[in-house]
C-alpha positions in Angstrom: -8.8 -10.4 -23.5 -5.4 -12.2 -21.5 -5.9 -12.4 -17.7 -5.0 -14.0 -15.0 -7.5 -16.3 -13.0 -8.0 -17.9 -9.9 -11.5 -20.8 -9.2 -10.0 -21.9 -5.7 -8.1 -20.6 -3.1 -4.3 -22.1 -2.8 -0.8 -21.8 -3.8 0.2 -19.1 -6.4 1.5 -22.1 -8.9 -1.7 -24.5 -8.2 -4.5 -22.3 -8.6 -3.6 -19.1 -10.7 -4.2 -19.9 -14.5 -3.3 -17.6 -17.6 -6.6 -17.3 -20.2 -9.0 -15.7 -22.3 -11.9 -14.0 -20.6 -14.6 -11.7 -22.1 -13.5 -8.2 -22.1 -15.7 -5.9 -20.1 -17.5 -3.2 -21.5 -18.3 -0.1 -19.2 -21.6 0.7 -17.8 -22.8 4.0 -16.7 -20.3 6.0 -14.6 -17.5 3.3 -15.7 -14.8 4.0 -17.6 -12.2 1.3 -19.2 -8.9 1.4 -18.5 -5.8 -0.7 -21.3 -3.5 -1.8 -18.6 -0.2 -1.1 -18.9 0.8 -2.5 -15.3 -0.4 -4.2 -12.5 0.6 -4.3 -8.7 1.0 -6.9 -6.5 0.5 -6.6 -3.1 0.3 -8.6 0.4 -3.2 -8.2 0.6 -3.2 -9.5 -2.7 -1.7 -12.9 -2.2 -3.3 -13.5 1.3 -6.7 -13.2 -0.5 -5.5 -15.7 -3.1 -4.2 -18.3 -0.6 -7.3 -17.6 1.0 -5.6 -16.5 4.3 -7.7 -13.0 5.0 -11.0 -14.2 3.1 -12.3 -17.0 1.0 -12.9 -16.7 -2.9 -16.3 -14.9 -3.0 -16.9 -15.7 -6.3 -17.0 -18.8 -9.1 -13.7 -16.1 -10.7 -11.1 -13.6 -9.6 -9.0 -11.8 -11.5 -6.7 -10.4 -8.9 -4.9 -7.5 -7.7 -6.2 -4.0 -6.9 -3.6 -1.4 -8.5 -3.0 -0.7 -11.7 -2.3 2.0 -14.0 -2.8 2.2 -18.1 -5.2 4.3 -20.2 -8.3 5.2 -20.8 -9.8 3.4 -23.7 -13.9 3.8 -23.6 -16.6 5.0 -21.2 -20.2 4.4 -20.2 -23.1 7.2 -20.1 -22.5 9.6 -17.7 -18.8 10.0 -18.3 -17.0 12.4 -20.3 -15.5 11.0 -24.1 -12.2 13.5 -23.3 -11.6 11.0 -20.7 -10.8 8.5 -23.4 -7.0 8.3 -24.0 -6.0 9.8 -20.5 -3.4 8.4 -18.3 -4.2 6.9 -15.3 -4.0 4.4 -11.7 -6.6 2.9 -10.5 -7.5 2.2 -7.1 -9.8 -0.9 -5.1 -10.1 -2.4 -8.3 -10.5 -5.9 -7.1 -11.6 -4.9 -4.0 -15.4 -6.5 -3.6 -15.5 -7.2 -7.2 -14.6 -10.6 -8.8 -12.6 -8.5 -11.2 -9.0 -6.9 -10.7 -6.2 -5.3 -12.9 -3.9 -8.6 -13.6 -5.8 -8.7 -17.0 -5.8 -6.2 -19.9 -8.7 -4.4 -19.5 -10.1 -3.3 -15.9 -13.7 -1.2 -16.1 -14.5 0.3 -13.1 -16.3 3.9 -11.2 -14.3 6.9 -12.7 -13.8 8.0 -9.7 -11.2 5.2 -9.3 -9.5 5.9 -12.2 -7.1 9.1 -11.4 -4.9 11.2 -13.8 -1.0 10.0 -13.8 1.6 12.6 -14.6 3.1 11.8 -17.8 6.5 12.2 -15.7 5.1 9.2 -13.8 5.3 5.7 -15.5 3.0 2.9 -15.4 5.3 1.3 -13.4 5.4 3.7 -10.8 1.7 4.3 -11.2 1.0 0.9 -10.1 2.6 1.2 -7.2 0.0 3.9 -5.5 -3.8 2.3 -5.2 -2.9 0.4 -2.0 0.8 1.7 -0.8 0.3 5.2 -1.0 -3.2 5.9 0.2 -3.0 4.0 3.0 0.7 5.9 3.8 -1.1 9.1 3.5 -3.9 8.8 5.6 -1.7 7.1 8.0 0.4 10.2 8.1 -2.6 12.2 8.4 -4.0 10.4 11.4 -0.9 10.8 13.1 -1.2 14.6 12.9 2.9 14.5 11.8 3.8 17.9 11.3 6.8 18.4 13.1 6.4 15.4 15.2 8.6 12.7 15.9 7.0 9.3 14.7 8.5 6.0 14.6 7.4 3.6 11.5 8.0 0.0 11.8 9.7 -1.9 8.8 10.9 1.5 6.8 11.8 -0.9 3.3 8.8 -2.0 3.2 5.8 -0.5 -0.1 4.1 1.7 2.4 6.0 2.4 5.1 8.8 3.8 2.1 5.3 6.4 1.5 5.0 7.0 4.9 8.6 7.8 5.6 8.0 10.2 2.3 4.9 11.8 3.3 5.7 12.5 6.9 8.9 13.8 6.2 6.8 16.4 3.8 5.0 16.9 6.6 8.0 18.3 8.6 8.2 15.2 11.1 11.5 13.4 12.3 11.2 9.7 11.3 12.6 6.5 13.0 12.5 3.3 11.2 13.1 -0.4 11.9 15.3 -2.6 9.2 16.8 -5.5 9.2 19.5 -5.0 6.8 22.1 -2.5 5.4 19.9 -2.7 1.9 16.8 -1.9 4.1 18.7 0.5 6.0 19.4 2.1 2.4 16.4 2.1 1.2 14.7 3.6 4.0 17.4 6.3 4.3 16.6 7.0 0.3 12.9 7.4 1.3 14.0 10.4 4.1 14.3 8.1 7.4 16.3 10.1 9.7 17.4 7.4 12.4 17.5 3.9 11.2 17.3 0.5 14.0 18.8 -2.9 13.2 15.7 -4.7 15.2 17.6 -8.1 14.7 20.7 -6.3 16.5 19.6 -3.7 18.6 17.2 -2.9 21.6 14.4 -0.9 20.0 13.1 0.7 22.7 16.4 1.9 24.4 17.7 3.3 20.4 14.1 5.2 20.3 14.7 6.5 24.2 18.3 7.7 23.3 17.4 9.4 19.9 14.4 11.2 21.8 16.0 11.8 24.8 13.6 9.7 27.1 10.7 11.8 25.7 9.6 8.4 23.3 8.1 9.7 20.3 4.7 11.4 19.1 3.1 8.5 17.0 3.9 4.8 16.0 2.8 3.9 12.3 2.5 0.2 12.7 2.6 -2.7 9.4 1.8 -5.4 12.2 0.3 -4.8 15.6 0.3 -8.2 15.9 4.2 -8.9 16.1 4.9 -5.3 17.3 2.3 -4.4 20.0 4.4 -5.5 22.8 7.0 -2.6 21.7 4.9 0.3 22.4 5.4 0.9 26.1 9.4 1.4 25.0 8.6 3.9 22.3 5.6 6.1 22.9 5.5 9.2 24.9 1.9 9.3 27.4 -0.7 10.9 25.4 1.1 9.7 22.1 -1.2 7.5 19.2 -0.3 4.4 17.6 -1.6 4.2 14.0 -2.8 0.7 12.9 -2.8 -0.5 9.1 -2.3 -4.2 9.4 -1.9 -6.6 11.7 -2.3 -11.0 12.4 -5.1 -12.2 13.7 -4.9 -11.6 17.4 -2.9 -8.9 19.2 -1.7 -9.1 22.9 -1.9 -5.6 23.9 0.0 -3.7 26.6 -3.4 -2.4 28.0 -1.9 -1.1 31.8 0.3 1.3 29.7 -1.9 2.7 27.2 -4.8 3.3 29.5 -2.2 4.8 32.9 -0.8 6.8 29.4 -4.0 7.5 27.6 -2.5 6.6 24.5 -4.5 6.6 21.4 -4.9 3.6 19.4 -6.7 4.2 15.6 -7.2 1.1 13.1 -8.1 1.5 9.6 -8.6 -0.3 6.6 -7.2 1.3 3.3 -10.1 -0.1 1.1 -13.3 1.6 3.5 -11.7 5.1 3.7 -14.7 7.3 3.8 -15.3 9.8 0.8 -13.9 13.3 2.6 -10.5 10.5 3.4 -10.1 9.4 -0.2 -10.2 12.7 -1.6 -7.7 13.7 0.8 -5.1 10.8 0.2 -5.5 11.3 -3.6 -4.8 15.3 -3.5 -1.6 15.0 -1.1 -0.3 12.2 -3.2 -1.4 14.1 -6.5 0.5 17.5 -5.5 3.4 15.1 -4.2 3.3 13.1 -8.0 3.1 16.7 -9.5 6.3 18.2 -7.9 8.2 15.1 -8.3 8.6 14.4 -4.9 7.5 10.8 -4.6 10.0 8.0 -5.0 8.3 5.0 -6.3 9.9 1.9 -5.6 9.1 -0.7 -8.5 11.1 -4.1 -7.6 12.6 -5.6 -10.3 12.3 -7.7 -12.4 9.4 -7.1 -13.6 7.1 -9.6 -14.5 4.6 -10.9 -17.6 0.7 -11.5 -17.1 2.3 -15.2 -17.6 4.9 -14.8 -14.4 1.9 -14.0 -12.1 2.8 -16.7 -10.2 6.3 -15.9 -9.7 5.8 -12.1 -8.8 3.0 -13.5 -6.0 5.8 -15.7 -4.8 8.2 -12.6 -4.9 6.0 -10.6 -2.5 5.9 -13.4 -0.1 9.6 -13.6 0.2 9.5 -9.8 1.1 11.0 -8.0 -1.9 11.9 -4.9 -1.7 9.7 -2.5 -3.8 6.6 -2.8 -5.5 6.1 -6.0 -6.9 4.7 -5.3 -11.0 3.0 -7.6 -13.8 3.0 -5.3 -17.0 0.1 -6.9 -18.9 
């Protein structure tokens, strides 16, 4: 089979190489998905340039989402699973082997049914985006709360604004742009901030009237920590998916406010977490009430390089190679 390789950490047009590889063959409780699209994200490049973690192995295939169909399975799974749709999830994620390929085998269980309303496109645009904006929503216990969500164009927090808006919450946003302002506004965001123009804290103060609001939902604790005593009412939580390397907290305030600070990492969500995640966004996928983003253009197995270069100049949307 095609895919799209990487022996050494580095820059997307150094080290990624386009080549023939041995297509897998599931094992037990595998099944094989044809890829029909593959998603690009953050996470994604910094494990290529070798930012977040070093190459583990002699070979990686990259990326973690993807979506396609079902085209064999090992023992243990069930042949009607063979020519279902579906979008994979962690599918590079401590395996040499992601979805920037045409063929992926992986557990079943990370294989999900996609809505033939749903394309490929879109379905690439879940694994990592959407799960982590649904628990995040879930931790922060949004219905009917206010909650403000830092960076609302970007691939999850347009599923947070989504799901906690679902949920019944009022959502603040940060942008940087009319587009972004746009874009969030598309995704539900009820009160949009220019952070490059305004005070953040003093917006979030006037739209709560002082209160501050419920729950932060924060891309980058790192960059945004020093925010919180501006926005967060006392007893309120922050929400942590991402962050730099080191964070400078403002500890005074969140102990004299007891505020609640909860990290997770999309990838280690416990078993009872996943299958939460995957039903909220499965009933939001079945009623048609996701919008998902897919940048454009899209790109070839052969433009890898350029679609990981267009998620590190911050498109807008889901980044896609359509093997």
């Amino acid at each position: 089979m095609r895919a799209v390789y990487y022996e050494e950490n580095g820059a997307a047009r150094a080290v990624l190489r386009l080549g023939e590889v041995e297509t897998p063959v599931p094992g037990p409780g595998e099944v094989r998905v044809r890829l029909a699209a593959s998603g690009v994200n953050p996470s994604d490049v910094k494990s290529r340039q070798g930012i977040t973690r070093r190459i583990a192995w002699p070979r990686v295939i990259p990326h973690s989402d993807g979506a396609g169909v079902i085209d064999a399975v090992g023992d243990g799974v069930a042949a009607r699973r063979i020519g279902e749709r579906v979008w994979v999830w962690n599918g590079q994620w401590k395996r040499p082997f992601g979805t920037a390929a045409e063929y992926i085998c992986l557990p079943a269980a990370q294989a999900v049914a996609l809505p033939d309303t749903v394309s490929f496109e879109q379905g690439a645009c879940l694994g990592i985006p959407a799960m982590t904006a649904s628990h995040a929503v879930a931790l922060a216990a949004a219905k009917g709360k206010m909650l403000f969500v830092s960076g609302g164009a970007g691939s999850v927090s347009q599923y947070v604004i989504q799901f906690a808006k679902l949920a019944g919450a009022t959502v603040i946003t940060t942008i940087s742009s009319e587009e972004k302002a746009r874009v969030a506004r598309e995704a539900g965001a009820d009160h949009c901030i220019d952070y490059k123009r305004e005070d953040v804290g003093a917006r979030v103060m006037e739209i709560t009237a002082g209160r501050g609001v419920d729950a932060v939902i924060e891309m980058d604790l790192g960059a945004n920590a020093r925010l919180l005593p501006g926005l967060l009412r006392p007893k309120g939580r922050v929400i942590v998916y991402g962050t730099t390397p080191e964070a400078v907290l403002p500890a005074a305030f969140c102990l004299v406010n007891s505020i609640c600070l909860q990290f997770f990492l999309v990838y280690e969500l416990e078993a009872a977490e996943r299958e939460a995640a995957l039903a909220t966004i499965n009933a939001a996928l079945a009623r048609g009430m996701l919008i998902n983003r897919v940048a454009q253009p899209t790109y070839t197995l052969a433009e890898t390089a350029a679609a990981h270069e267009a998620v590190e100049r911050g498109t807008i949307g889901n980044v896609i190679v359509t093997p």
